[in-house]
C-alpha positions in Angstrom: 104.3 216.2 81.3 102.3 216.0 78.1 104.1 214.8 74.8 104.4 218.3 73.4 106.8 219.5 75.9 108.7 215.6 75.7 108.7 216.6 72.4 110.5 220.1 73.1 112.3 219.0 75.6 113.9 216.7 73.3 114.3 219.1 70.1 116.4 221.2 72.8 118.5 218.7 73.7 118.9 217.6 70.2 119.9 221.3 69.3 122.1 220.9 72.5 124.2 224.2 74.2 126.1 224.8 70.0 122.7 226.9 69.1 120.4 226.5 66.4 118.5 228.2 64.4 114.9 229.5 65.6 113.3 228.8 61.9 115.2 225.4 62.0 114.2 224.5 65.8 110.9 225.5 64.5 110.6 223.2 61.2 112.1 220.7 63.1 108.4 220.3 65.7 106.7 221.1 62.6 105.1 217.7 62.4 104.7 217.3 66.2 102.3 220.2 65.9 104.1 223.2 67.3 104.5 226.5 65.1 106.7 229.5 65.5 103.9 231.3 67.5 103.4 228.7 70.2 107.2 228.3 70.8 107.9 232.0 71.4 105.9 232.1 75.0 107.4 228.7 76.0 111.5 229.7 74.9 110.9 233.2 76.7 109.8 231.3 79.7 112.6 229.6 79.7 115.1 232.6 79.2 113.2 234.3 81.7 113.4 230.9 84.2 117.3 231.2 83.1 117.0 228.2 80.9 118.2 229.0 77.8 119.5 232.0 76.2 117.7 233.4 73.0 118.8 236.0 70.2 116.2 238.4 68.8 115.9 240.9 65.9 115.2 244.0 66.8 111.1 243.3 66.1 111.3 240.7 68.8 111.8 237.6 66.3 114.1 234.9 67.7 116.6 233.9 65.8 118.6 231.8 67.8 118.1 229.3 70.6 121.0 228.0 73.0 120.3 226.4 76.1 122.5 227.3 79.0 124.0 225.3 81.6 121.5 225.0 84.0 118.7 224.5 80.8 120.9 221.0 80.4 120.4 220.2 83.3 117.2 220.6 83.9 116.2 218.9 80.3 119.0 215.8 81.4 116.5 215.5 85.0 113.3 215.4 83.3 114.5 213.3 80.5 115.7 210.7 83.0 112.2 210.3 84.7 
């Protein structure tokens, strides 16, 4: 696991299953390198995987991130290693 996805890994856990803003989630891995644009592919991998559940506009923009159950658990497992 390379430090970005530590680094998501623990943004999502930080943002926990309450939801956050996208454009929040997004300033907040500012400084670890990640923009808007490469967090898209990697959050709608993880709805798709069932991972977390995301709300978009109707152009496709997320606006909101929430991880689901099974998304905690996964992120609790590979925190823990």
């Amino acid at each position: 696991m390379n430090l970005k996805d530590k680094v998501l890994g623990f943004a999502l856990r930080a943002a926990g299953s309450a939801g956050v803003a996208f454009k929040e989630f997004a300033r907040w891995l500012s400084p670890f390198g990640w923009t808007r644009r490469d967090l898209s592919p990697v959050l709608r991998g993880m709805r798709e995987e069932g991972l977390a559940e995301l709300t978009e506009d109707p152009d496709g923009e997320i606006l909101d991130v929430r991880l689901t159950e099974r998304g905690e658990r996964k992120m609790a497992e590979t925190a823990s290693r």
